[in-house]
Z-matrix of the N, CA and C atoms (Angstrom, degrees):
N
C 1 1.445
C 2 1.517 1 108.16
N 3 1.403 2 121.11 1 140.68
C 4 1.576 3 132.55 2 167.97
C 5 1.294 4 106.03 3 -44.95
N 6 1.383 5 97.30 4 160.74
C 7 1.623 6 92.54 5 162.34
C 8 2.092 7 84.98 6 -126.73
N 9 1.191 8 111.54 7 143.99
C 10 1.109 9 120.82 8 155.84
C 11 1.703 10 143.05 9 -74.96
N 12 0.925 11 104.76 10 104.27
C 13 1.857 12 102.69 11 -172.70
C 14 1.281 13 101.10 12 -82.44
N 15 1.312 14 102.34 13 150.76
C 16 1.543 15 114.60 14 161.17
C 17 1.571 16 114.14 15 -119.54
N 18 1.538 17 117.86 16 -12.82
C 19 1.292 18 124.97 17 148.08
C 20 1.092 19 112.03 18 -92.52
N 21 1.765 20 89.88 19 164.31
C 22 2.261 21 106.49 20 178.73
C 23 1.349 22 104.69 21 -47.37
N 24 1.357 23 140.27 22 165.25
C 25 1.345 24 145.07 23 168.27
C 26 1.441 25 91.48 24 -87.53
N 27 1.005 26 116.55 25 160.26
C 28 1.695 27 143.24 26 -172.18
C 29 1.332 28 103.46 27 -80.10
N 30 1.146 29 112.89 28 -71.47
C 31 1.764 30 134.72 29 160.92
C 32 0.858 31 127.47 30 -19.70
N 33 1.849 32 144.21 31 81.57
C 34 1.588 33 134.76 32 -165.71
C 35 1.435 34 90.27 33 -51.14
N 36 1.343 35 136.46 34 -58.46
C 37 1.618 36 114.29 35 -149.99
C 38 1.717 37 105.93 36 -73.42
N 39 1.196 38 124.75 37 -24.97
C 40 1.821 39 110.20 38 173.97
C 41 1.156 40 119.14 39 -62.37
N 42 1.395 41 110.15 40 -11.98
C 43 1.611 42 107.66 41 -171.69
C 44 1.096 43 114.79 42 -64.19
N 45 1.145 44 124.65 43 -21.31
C 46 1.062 45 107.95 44 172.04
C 47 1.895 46 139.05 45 -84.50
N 48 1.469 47 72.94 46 -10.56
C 49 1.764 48 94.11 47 163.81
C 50 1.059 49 116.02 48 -48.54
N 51 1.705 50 108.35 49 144.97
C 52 1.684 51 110.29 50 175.07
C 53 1.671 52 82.24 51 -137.78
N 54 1.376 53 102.08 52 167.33
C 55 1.398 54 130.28 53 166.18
C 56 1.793 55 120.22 54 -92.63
N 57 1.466 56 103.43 55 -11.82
C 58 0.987 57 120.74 56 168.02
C 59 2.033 58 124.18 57 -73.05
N 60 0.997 59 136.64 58 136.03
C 61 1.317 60 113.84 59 172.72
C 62 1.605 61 117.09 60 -85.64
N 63 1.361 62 102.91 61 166.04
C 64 2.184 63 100.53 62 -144.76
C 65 2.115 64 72.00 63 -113.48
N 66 1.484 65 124.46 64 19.47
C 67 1.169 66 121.49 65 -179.18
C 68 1.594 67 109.77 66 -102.08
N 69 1.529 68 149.62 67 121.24
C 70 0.707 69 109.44 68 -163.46
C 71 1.769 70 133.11 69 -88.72
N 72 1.395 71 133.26 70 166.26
C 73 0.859 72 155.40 71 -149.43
C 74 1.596 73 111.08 72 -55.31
N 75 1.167 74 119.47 73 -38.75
C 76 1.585 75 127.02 74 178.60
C 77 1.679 76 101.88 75 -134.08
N 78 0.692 77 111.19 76 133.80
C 79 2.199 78 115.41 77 159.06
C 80 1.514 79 95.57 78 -51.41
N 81 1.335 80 108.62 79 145.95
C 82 1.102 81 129.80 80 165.63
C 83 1.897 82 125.55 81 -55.29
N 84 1.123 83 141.74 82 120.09
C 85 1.183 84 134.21 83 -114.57
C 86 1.631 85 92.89 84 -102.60
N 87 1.154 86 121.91 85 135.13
C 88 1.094 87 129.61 86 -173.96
C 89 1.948 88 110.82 87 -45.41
N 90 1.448 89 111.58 88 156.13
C 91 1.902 90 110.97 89 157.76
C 92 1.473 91 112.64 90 -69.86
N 93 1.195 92 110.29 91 122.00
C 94 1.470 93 127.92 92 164.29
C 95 1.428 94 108.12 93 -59.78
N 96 1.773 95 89.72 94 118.01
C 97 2.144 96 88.55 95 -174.93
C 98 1.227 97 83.31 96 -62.71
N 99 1.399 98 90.20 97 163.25
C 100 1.979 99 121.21 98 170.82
C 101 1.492 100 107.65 99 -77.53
N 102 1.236 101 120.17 100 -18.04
C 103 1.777 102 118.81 101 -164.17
C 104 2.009 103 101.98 102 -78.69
N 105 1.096 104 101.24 103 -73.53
C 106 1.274 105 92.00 104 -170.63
C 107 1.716 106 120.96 105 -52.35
N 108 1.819 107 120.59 106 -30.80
C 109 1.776 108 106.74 107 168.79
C 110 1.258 109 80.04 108 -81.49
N 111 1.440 110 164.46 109 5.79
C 112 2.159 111 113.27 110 148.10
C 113 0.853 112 88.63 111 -78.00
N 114 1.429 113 159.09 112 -54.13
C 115 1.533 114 131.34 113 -159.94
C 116 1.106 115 134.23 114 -79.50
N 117 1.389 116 108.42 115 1.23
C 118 1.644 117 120.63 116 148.69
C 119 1.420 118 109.71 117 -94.55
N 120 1.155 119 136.83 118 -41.91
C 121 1.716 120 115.03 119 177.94
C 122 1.636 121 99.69 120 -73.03
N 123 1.139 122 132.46 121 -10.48
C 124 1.139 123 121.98 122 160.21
C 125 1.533 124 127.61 123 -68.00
N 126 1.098 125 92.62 124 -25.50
C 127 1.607 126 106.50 125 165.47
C 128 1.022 127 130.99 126 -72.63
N 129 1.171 128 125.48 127 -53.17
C 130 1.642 129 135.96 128 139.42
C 131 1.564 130 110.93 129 -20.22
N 132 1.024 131 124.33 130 -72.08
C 133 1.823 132 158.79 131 -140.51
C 134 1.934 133 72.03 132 -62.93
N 135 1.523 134 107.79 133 -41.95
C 136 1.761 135 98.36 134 -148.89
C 137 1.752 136 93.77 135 -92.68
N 138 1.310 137 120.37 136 -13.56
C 139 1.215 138 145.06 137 -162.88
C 140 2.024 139 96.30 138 -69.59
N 141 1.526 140 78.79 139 -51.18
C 142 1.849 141 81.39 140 -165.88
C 143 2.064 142 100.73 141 -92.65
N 144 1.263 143 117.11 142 0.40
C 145 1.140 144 121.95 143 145.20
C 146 1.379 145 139.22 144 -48.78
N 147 1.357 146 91.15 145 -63.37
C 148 1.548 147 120.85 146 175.25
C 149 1.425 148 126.65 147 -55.82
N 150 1.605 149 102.10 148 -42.72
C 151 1.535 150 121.25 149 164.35
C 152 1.386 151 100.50 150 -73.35
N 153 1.143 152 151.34 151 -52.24
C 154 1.426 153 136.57 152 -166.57
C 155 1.902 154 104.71 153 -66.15
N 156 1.427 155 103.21 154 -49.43
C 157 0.897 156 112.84 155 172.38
C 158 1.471 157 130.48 156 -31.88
N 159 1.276 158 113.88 157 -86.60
C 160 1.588 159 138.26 158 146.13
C 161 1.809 160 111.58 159 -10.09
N 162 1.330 161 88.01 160 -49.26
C 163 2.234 162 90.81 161 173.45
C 164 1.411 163 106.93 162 -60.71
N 165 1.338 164 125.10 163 -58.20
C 166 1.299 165 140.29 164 -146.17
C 167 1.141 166 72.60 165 -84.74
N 168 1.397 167 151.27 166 -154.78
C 169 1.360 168 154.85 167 129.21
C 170 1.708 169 92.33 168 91.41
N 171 0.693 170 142.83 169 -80.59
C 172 1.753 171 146.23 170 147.53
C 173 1.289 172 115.84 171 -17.09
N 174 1.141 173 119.44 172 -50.78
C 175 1.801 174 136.25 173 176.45
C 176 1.281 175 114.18 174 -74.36
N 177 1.279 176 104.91 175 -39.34
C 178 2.023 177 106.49 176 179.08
C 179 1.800 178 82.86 177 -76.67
N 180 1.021 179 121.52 178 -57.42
C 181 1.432 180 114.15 179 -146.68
C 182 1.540 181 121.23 180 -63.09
N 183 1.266 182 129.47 181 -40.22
C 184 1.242 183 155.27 182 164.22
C 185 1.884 184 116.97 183 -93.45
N 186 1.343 185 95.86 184 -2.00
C 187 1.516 186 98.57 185 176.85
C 188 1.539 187 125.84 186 49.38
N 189 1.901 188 120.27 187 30.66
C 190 1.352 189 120.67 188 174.45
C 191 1.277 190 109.86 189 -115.53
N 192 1.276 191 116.95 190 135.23
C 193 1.464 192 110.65 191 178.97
C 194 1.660 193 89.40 192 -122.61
N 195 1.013 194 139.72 193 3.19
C 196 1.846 195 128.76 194 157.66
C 197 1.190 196 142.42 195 -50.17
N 198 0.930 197 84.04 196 96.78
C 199 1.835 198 88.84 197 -167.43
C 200 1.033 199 128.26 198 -75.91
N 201 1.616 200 110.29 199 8.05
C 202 1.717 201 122.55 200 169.56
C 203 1.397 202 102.62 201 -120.42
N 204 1.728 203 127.19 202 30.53
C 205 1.314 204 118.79 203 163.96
C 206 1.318 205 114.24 204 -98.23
N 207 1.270 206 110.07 205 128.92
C 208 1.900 207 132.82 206 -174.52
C 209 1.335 208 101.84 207 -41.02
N 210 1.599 209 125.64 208 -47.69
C 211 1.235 210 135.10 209 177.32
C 212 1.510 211 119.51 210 -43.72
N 213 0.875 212 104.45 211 -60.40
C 214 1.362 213 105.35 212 -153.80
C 215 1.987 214 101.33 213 -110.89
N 216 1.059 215 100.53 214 50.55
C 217 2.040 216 114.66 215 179.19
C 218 1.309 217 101.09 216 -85.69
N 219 1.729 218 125.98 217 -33.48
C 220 1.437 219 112.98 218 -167.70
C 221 1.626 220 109.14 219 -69.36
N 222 1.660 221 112.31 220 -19.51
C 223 1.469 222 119.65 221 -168.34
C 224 1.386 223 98.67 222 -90.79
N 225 0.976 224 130.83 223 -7.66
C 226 1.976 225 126.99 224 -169.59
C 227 1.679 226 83.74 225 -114.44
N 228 1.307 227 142.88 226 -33.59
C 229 1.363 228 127.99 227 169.45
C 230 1.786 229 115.21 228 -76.24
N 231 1.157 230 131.30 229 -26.86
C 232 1.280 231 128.43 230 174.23
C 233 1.275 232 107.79 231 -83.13
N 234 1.230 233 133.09 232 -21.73
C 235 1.470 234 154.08 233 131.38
C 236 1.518 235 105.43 234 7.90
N 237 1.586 236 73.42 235 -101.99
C 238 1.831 237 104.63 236 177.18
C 239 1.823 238 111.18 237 -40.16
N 240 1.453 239 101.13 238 -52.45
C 241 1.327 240 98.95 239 -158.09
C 242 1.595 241 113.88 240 -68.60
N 243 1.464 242 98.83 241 -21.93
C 244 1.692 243 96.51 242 175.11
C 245 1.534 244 111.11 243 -95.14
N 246 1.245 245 150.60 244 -7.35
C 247 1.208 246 167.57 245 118.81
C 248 1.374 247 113.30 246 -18.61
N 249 1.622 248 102.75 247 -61.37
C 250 1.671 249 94.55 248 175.49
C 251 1.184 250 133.57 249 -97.46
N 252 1.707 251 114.19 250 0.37
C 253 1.644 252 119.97 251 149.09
C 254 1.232 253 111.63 252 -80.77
N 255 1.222 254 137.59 253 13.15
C 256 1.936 255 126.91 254 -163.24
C 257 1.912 256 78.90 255 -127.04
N 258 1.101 257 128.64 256 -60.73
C 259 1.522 258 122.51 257 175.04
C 260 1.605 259 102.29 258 -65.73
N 261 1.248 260 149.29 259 -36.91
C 262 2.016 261 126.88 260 166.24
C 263 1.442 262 102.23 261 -41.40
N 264 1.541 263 85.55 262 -78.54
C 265 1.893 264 100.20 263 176.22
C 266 1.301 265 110.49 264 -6.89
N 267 1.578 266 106.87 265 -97.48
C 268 1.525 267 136.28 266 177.23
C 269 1.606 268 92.98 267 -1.27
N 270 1.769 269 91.48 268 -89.40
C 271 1.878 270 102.70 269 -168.24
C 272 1.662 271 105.87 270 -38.46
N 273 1.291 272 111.76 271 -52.16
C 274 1.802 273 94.95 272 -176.81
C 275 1.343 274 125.56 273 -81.76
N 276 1.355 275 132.22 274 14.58
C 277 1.476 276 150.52 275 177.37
C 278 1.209 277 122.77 276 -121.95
N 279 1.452 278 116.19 277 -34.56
C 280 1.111 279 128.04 278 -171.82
C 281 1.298 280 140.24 279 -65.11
N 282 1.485 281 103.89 280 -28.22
C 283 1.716 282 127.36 281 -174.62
C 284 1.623 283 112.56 282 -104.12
N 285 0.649 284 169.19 283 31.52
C 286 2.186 285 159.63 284 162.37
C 287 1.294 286 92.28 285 54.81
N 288 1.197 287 95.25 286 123.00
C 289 1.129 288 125.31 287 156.66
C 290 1.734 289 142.31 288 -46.66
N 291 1.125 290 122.51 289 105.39
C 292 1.835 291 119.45 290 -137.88
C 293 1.835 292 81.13 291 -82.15
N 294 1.650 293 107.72 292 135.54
C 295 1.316 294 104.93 293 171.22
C 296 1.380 295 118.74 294 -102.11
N 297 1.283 296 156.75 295 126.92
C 298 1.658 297 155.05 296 -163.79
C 299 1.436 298 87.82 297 -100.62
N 300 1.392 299 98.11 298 141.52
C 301 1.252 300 129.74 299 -175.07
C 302 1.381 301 107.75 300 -79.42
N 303 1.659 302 130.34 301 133.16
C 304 1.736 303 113.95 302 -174.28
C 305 1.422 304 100.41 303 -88.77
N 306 1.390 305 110.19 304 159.18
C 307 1.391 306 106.64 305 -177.04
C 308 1.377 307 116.11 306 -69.77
């Protein structure tokens, strides 16, 4: 077993000793399969579909396309809300992942 110093070692050559290991700390982190982010930016992808979708589909059906009628706010907010989680998503799923080279 070590013994731990909390003073310099006496010894020019221990000095350089650490108690620490000079190995590093975690393995290097595995490649992220490609399957599961396409099937989340695909998810997204259907997300901002669905919201476009859902408008148009609302508009033929009831025939309003006003987007300042009191009535119909819950359909321009479920709108938005699936539109603008399927485009966040998108941008953070959507593109491959840049890999850095180890030294």
């Amino acid at each position: 077993m070590r013994e731990f110093r909390f003073l310099p070692p006496k010894d020019p050559a221990s000095a350089s000793e650490t108690f620490l290991s000079r190995d590093p700390y975690a393995p290097p982190m595995a490649e992220e399969p490609e399957f599961p982010r396409k099937l989340t930016a695909g998810f997204y992808f259907f997300l901002i579909l669905l919201g476009i979708l859902f408008y148009v589909g609302w508009g033929i059906l009831y025939n309003t396309w006003n987007l300042f009628d009191p009535k119909a706010i819950g359909v321009y907010a479920l709108t938005v809300i699936l539109i603008g989680f399927g485009v966040t998503g998108y941008l953070l799923y959507g593109r491959p992942v840049a890999h850095r080279e180890q030294p």
